[in-house]
SEFI-608064 format. One record per residue (C-alpha): x negated, y negated, z; residue number from 1. Coordinates in steps of 0.25 Angstrom, whole numbers, always signed. Layout:
BEGIN
east|north|up|k
X|Y|Z|NUM
...
END
This chain:
BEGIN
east|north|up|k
-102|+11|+106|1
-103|+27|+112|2
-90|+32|+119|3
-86|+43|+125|4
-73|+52|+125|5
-65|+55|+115|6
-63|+45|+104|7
-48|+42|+99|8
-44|+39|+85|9
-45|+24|+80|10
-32|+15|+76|11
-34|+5|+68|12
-30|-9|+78|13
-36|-20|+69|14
-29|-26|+56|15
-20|-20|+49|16
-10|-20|+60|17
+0|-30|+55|18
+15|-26|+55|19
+21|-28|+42|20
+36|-27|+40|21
+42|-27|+26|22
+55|-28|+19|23
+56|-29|+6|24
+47|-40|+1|25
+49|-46|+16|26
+38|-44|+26|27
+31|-47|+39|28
+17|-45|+42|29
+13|-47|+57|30
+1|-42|+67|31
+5|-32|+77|32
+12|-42|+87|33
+23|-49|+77|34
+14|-61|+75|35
+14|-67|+62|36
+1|-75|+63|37
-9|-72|+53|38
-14|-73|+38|39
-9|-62|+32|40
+4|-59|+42|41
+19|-67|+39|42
+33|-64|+35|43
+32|-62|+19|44
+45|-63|+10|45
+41|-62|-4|46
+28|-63|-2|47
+30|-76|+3|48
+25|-78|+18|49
+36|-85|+25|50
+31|-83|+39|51
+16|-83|+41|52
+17|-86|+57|53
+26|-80|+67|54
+20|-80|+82|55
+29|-76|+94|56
+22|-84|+107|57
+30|-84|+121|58
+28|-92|+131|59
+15|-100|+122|60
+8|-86|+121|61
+8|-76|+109|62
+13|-63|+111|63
+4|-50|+115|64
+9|-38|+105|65
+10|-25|+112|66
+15|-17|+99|67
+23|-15|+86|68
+32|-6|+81|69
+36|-4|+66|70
+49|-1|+68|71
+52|+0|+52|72
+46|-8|+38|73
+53|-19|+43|74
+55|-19|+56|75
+44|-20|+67|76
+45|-22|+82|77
+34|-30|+91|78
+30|-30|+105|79
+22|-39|+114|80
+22|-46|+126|81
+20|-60|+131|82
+12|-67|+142|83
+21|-78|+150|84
+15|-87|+160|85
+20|-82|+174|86
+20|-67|+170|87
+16|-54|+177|88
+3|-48|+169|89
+14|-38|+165|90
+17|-44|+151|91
+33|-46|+157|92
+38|-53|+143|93
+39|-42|+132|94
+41|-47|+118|95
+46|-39|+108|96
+47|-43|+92|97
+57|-36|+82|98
+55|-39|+69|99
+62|-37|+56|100
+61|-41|+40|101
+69|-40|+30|102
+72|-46|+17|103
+66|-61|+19|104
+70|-59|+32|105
+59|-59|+46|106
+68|-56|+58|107
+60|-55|+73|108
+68|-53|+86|109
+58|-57|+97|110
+63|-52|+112|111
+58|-55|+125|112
+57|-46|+136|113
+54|-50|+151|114
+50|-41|+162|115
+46|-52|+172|116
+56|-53|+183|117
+60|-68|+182|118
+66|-74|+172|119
+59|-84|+164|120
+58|-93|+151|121
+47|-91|+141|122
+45|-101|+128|123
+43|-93|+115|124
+38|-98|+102|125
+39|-91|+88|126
+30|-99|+78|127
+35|-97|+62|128
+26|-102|+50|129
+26|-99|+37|130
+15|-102|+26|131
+25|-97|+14|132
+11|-90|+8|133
+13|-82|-3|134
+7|-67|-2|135
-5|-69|-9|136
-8|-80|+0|137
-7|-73|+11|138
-15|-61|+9|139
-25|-71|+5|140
-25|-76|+20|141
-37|-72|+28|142
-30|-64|+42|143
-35|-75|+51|144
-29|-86|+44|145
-15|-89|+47|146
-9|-96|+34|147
-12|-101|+20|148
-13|-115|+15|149
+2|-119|+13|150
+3|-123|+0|151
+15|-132|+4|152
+21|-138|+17|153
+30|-129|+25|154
+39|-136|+32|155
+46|-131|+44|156
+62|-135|+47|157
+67|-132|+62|158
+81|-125|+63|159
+90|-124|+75|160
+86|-110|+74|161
+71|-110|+69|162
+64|-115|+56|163
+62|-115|+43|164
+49|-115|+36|165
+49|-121|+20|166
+37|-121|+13|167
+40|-136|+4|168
+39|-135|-9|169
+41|-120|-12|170
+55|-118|-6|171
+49|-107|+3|172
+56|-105|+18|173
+54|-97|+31|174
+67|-99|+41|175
+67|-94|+54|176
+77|-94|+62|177
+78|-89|+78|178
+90|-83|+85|179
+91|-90|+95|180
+86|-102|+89|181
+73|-108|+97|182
+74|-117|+108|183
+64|-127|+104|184
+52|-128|+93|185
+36|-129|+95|186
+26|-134|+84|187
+23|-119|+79|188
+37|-114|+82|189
+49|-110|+88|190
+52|-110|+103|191
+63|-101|+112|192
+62|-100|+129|193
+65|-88|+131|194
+71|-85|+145|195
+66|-71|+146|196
+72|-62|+159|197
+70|-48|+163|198
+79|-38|+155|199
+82|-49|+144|200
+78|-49|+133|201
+76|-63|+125|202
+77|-63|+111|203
+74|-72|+98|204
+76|-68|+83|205
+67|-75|+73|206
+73|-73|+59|207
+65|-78|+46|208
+70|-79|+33|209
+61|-81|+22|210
+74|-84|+12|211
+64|-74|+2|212
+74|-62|+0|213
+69|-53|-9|214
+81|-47|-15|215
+73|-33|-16|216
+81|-23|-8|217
+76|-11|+1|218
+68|+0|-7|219
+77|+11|-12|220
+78|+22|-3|221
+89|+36|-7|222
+94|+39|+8|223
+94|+53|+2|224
+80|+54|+0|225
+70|+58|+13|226
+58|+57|+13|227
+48|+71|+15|228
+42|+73|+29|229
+27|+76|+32|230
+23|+82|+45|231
+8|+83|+46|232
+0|+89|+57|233
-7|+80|+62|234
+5|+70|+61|235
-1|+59|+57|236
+0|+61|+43|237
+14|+63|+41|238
+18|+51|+49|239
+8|+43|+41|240
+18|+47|+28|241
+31|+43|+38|242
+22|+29|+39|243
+19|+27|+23|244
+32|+29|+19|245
+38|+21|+28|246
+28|+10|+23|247
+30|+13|+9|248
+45|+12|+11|249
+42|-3|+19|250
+36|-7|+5|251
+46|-2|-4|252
+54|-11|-10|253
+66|-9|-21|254
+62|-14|-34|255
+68|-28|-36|256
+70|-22|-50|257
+77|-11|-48|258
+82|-9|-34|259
+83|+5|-34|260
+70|+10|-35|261
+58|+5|-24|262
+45|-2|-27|263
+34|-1|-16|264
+28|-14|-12|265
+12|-11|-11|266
+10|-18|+3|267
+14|-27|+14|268
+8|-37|+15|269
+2|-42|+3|270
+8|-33|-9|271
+24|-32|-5|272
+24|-30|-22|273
+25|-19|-31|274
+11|-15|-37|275
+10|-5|-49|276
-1|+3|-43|277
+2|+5|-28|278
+17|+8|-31|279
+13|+19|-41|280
+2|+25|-30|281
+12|+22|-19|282
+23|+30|-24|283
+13|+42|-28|284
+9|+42|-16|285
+24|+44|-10|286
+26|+54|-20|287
+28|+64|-11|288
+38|+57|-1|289
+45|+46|-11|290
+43|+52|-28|291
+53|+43|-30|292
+44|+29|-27|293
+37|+36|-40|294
+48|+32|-50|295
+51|+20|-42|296
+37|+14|-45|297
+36|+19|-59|298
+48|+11|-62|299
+45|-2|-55|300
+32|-4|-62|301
+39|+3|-75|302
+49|-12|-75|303
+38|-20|-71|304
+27|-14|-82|305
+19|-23|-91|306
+26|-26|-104|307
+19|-38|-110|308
+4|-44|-110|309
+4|-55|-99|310
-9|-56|-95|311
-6|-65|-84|312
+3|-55|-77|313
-9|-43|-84|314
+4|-38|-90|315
+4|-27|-101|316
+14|-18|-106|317
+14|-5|-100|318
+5|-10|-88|319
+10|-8|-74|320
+10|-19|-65|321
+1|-22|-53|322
+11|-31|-45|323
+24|-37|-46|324
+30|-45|-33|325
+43|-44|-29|326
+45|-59|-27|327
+45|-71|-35|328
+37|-80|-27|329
+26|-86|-37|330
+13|-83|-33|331
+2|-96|-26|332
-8|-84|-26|333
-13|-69|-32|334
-15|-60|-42|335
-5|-61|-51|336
-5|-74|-58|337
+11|-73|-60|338
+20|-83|-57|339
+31|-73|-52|340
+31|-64|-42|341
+39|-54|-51|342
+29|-53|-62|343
+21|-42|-62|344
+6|-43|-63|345
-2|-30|-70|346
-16|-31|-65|347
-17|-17|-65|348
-22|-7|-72|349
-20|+7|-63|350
-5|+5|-60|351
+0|+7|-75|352
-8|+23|-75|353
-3|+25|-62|354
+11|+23|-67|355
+8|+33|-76|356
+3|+42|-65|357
+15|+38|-55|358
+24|+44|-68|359
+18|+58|-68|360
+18|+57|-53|361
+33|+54|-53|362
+36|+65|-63|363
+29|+77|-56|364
+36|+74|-43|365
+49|+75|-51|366
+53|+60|-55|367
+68|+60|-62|368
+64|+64|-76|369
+73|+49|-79|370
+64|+41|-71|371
+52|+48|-81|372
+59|+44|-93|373
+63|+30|-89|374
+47|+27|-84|375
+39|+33|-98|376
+41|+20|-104|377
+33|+14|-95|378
+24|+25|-95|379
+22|+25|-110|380
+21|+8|-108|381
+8|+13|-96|382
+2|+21|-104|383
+1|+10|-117|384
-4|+2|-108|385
-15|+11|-102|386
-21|+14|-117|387
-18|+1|-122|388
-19|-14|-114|389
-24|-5|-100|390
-37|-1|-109|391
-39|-15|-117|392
-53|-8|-124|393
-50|+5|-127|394
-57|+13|-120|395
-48|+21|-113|396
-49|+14|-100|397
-41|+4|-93|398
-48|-9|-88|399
-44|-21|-82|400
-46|-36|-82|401
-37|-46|-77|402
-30|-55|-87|403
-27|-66|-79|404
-36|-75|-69|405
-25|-70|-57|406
-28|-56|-62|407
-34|-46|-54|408
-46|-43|-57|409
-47|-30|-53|410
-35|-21|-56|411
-37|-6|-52|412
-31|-4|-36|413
-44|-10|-34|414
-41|-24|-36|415
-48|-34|-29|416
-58|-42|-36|417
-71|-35|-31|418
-64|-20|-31|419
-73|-15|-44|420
-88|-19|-41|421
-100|-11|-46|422
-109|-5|-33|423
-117|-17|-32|424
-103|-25|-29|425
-103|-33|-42|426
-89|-35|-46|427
-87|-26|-61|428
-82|-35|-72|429
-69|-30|-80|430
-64|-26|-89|431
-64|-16|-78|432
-59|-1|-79|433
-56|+5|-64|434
-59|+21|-65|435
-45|+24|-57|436
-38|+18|-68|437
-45|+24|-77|438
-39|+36|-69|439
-25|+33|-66|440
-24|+30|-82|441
-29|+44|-84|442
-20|+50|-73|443
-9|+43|-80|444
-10|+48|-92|445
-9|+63|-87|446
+4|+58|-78|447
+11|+53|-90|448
+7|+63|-99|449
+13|+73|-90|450
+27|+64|-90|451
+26|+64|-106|452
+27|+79|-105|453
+39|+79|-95|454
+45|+70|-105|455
+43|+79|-117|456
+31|+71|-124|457
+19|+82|-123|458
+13|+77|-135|459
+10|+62|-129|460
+8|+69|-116|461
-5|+79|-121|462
-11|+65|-129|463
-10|+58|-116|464
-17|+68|-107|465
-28|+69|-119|466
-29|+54|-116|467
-29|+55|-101|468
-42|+65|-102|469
-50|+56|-111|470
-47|+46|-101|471
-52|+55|-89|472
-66|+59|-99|473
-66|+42|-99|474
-67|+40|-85|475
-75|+52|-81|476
-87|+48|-91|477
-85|+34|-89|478
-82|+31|-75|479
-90|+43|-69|480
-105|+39|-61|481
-114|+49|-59|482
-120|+51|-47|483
-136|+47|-44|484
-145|+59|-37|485
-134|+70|-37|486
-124|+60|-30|487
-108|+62|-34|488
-104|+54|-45|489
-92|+45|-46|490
-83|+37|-54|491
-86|+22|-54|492
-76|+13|-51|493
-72|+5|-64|494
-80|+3|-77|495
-82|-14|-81|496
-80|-23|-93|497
-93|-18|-100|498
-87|-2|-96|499
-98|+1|-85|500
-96|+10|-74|501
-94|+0|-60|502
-100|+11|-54|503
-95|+10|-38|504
-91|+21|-29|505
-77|+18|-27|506
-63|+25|-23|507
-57|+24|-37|508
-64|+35|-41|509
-53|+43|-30|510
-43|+39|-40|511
-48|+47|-52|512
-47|+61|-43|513
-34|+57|-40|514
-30|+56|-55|515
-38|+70|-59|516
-49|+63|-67|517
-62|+68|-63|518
-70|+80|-67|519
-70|+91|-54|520
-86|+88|-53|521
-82|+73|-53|522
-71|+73|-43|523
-81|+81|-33|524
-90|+67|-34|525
-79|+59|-32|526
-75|+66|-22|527
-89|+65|-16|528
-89|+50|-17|529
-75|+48|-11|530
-80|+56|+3|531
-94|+51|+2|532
-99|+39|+11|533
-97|+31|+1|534
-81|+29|-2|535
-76|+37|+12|536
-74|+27|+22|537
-68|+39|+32|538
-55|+32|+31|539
-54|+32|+15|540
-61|+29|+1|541
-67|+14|+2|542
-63|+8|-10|543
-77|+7|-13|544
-91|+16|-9|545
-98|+9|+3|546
-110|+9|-6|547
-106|-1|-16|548
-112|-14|-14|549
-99|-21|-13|550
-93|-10|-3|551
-85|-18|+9|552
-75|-7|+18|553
-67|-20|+18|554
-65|-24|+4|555
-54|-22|-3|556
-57|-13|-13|557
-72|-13|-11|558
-72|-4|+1|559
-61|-2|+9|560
-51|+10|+10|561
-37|+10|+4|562
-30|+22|+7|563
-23|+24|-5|564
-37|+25|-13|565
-39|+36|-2|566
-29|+44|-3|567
-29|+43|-20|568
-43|+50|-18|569
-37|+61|-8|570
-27|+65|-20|571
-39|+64|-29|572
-47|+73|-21|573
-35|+84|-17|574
-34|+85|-32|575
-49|+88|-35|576
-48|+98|-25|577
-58|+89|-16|578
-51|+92|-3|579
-62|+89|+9|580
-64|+75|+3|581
-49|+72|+1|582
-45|+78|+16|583
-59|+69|+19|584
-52|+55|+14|585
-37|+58|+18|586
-41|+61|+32|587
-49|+48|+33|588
-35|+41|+27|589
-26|+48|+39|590
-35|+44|+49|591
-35|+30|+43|592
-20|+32|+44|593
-19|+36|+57|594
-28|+25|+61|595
-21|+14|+53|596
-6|+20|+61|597
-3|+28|+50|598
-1|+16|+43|599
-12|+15|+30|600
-16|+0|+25|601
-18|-3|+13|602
-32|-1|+16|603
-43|-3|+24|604
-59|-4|+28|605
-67|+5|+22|606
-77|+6|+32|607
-84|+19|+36|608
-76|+28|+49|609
-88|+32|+54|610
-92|+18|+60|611
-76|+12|+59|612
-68|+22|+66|613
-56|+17|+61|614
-54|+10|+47|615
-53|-5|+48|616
-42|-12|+42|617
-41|-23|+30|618
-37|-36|+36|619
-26|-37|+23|620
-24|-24|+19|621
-8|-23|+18|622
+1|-9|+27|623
+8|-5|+24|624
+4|-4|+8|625
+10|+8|+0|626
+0|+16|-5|627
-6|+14|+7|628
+7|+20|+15|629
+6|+31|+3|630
-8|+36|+9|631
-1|+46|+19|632
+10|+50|+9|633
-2|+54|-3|634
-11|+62|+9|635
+2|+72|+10|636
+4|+72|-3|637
-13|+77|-7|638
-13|+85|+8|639
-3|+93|+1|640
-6|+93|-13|641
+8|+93|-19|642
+9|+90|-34|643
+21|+92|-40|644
+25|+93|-54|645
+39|+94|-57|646
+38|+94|-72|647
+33|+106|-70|648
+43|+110|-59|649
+32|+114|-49|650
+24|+107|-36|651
+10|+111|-31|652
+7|+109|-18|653
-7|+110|-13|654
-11|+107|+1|655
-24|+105|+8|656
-23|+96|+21|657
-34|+89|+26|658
-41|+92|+40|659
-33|+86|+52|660
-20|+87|+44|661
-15|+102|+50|662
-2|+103|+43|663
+6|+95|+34|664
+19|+96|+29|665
+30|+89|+22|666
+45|+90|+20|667
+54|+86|+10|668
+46|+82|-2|669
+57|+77|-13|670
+57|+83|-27|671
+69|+81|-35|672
+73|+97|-33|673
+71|+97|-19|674
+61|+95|-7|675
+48|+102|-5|676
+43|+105|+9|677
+29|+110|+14|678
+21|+112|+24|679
+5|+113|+23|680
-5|+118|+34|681
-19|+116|+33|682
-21|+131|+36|683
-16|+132|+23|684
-2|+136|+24|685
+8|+128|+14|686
+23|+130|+15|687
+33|+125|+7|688
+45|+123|+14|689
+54|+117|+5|690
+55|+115|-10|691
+62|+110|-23|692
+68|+118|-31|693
+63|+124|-45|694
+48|+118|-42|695
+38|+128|-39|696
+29|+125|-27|697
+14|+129|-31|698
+4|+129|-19|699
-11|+127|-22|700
-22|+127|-14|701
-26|+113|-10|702
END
């Protein structure tokens, strides 16, 4: 439909708009209102649902939400208003929700505020249930349905001051209690008659106890350290980076095995867990405003990394792990086919290179030279396993192919079960290669060869690099498509069991930029492909080209966009020197930002802008999720171009801001000599205003 005037900027309105509180391994998903009332909504407590229905009604009618405020990661504040019989079309009766979670622990103050000017008495009901559904379970849930099967009888007692809720037979329990107690019971919950008068407020506290304590204190902070500042012109920008961190610090979580370093859970709601992968990518991302939750994932994983052959959990030594949960619940349902939460599972085969790349990461940005020291055994352990049990026939590759029937069965960051398909949407049959492994095993070696230097071992160091670039040859001559009828070539997606080339037009190809493996006359046709039609939705890289036969904007890994994989291929193409086509996908990532309230999911529709205005969200994707919250954090760090490398004692820095980004500066970057400081213009001015001491700052063109 044709209008006229002047048109204003979309906002994202539908899915997506849950409000999600966390508290260690504690959390509460809800819509908008406060309700709790839908499949994938409830209070979770080690992964256990412990509360999958909470309704507010007041005087037999639901509430109507006017609005919701995040006041902090675990605290939120709800409005609304209630229609009474007898009452003015005003909305007299104000109701206002303050909520709270903390470890195990749901508390809610709901208040009633009259503006009518006779006093009355108004019934109100809260209705508690609980399914005791474990997280697999519910994440399985279409949105529409409101609970799973119980696999046992929950049983509900009555208390003088609310219930409690058992599931028989598993020793699970929800207790409620209410302050003041309720005046009475109905068939779906609890009752109160609230004498409501002007100027007095009236007043309930609902506290739930899910007697699930995780024992896993707050993340570690140092009150001495703070944080840099961004200031952008446009503003939008920096206060997106106030937003990610703020999201990544509400997933951060100190590691039940060593308290004093943090672990950052991958996303709320279905992945409150440490995963190899997205921590690694996660804390690269922050590297410019936390480089210490570098050495903090590196050692997590380093504890946990795989030592024996299980090829129930797919553990081998020297492999990273995919997943570990924090709890101990045994698992109804999932991927894992372990009987304790604990246990890691390894189906992956990208997180053990990116450790390696993490490492080098870690060390250029000036890691303690002890931390180096105490990870190179499990460097040396990843790097066995990449030339050894990673590459079962020989050939210099890594492949996968699950070892168990509750494996997955696909194990790149693509790993639904239909992510590698060949363009006419048959599924590729394993052993299957993915070429950004390929690329991450490659960048790995590199990273570590140049930590074997710093640690005095050139020799190992000159045969890895000699290693990493026959690697680069492999996958250059191997992976590489040519075009048809003087179209860009591209790199296809993964090689099979019998060593084809599945030859879809995917994102994974932006990984292999970011790593530094294509030729220059290569990375010009990538970069071709990642701006072309095909792959550039307007908002980001579908995960896979609109012109593959299985392409669907709203499938997992099959056509949606993630913005991590976005922003990947922003780095990628800043390096190459393709600057258009970078400031082309990371403007189409901050208007998704602003759209999405600064606030990135995990990901969302890849359908095309120029007929969807704005992107339209996945029903389950999870926000806040970590490498998500990272996006805005990595655009500062390409817009700028900073690379430091401390073993060298130096830091280059250099800028190019995209259009629509005027000025962009950042305060207080931490380095272990001191703070750099500095301030770019897109007219090309840079100034550095601060910085370390006895590091030499190199400016270079962008």
């Amino acid at each position: 439909m044709a209008t006229g005037g002047r048109r204003h900027e979309p906002a994202v309105f539908a899915g997506g708009r849950t409000i999600a509180l966390i508290h260690g391994l504690t959390f509460a998903v809800s819509d908008p209102s406060g309700e709790i009332d839908t499949g994938h909504e409830g209070l979770i407590a080690g992964d256990t649902r412990h509360v999958s229905r909470l309704v507010v009604r007041v005087d037999n009618a639901p509430v109507q939400a006017v609005g919701a405020a995040m006041l902090g990661p675990d605290i939120a504040r709800f409005a609304g208003t209630a229609v009474t019989r007898d009452t003015s079309p005003d909305a007299p009766l104000e109701v206002h929700r303050t909520r709270a979670v903390g470890d195990g622990v749901f508390v809610e103050e709901i208040e009633l505020h009259w503006w009518g000017t006779v006093a009355r008495e108004v019934p109100v009901i809260v209705e508690v249930d609980a399914d005791f559904a474990d997280i697999f379970e519910v994440r399985a849930l279409d949105a529409d349905v409101g609970t799973p099967r119980r696999r046992h009888p929950v049983d509900v007692e009555w208390t003088a001051d609310g219930m409690v809720l058992r599931e028989l037979g598993v020793h699970l329990e929800t207790r409620v209690t209410c302050d003041p107690p309720p005046d009475g019971r109905a068939a779906a919950g609890m009752v109160w008659a609230a004498h409501v008068r002007r100027g007095e407020p009236w007043r309930i506290i609902v506290r739930i106890d899910t007697g699930r304590e995780s024992s896993v204190p707050e993340a570690p902070r140092p009150a001495a350290l703070e944080d840099p500042v961004v200031a952008s012109v446009p503003p939008i920008l920096a206060r997106a980076c106030v937003a990610g961190l703020a999201d990544l610090d509400a997933l951060s979580l100190a590691d039940p095995l060593d308290p004093t370093r943090a672990v950052t859970a991958a996303g709320i709601p279905w992945f409150v867990a440490l995963f190899g992968r997205d921590s690694l990518i996660a804390a690269r991302q922050a590297r410019l405003f936390r480089p210490e939750r570098l050495v903090d994932a590196l050692c997590a994983l380093a504890v946990r990394q795989g030592v024996e052959d299980d090829p129930e959990r797919e553990e081998q030594p020297g492999k990273v792990l995919h997943e570990v949960r924090l709890t101990r619940r045994p698992w109804l349902q999932g991927a894992t086919g372990t009987a304790d939460g604990t246990r890691p599972y390894f189906g992956s085969v990208d997180a053990t290179p990116l450790f390696l790349m993490a490492l080098g990461t870690a060390l250029r940005w000036g890691a303690p030279r002890s931390a180096v020291v105490d990870l190179m055994p499990a460097a040396h352990a990843a790097l066995a396993w990449l030339r050894g049990p990673g590459d079962p026939d020989g050939d210099g590759l890594i492949e996968y192919a699950p070892s168990t029937p509750h494996g997955l069965r696909n194990q790149g960051w693509k790993d639904s079960a239909n992510a590698i398909q060949w363009p006419d949407g048959t599924l590729a049959e394993g052993p299957i290669a993915v070429v950004e492994a390929q690329a991450y095993a490659y960048r790995g070696r590199l990273d570590f060869a140049q930590v074997l230097d710093a640690m005095g071992e050139p020799d190992e160091a000159e045969e890895l690099r000699e290693e990493a670039e026959e690697l680069r040859q492999a996958i250059c001559r191997r992976f590489w498509v040519a075009g048809d009828d003087g179209s860009p070539g591209y790199f296809a997606v993964a090689l099979d069991g019998d060593k084809r080339a599945v030859r879809s037009v995917a994102s994974n190809m932006g990984h292999l930029l970011w790593c530094g493996v294509p030729d220059p006359p290569a990375a010009a046709d990538v970069a071709a492909h990642l701006t072309g039609s095909g792959l550039a939705s307007g908002f980001g890289l579908r995960t896979l080209s609109a012109r593959m036969a299985g392409f669907n904007p709203n499938g997992y890994h099959v056509g949606s966009v993630w913005p991590h994989d976005t922003a990947i291929a922003c780095d990628g193409l800043r390096r190459y020197g393709h600057l258009e086509a970078c400031h082309t996908l990371a403007t189409g990532l901050m208007d998704a930002m602003a759209m999405f309230e600064l606030r990135l999911p995990e990901l969302f529709g890849g359908h095309d802008r120029a007929t969807h205005e704005a992107p339209i969200p996945f029903p389950t994707a999870c926000r806040p999720q970590a490498w998500a919250a990272g996006v805005p954090l990595q655009l500062v760090a390409v817009f700028l171009g900073i690379e430091p490398n401390l073993t060298e004692g130096r830091i280059v820095i250099a800028p190019a801001l995209p259009p629509g980004i005027d000025e962009l500066a950042v305060h207080g970057i931490r380095f272990p000599t001191g703070r750099l400081s500095v301030r770019v213009r897109r007219s090309g001015e840079t100034d550095i205003c601060e910085a370390p001491r006895g590091v030499a700052i190199e400016l270079a063109a962008g």
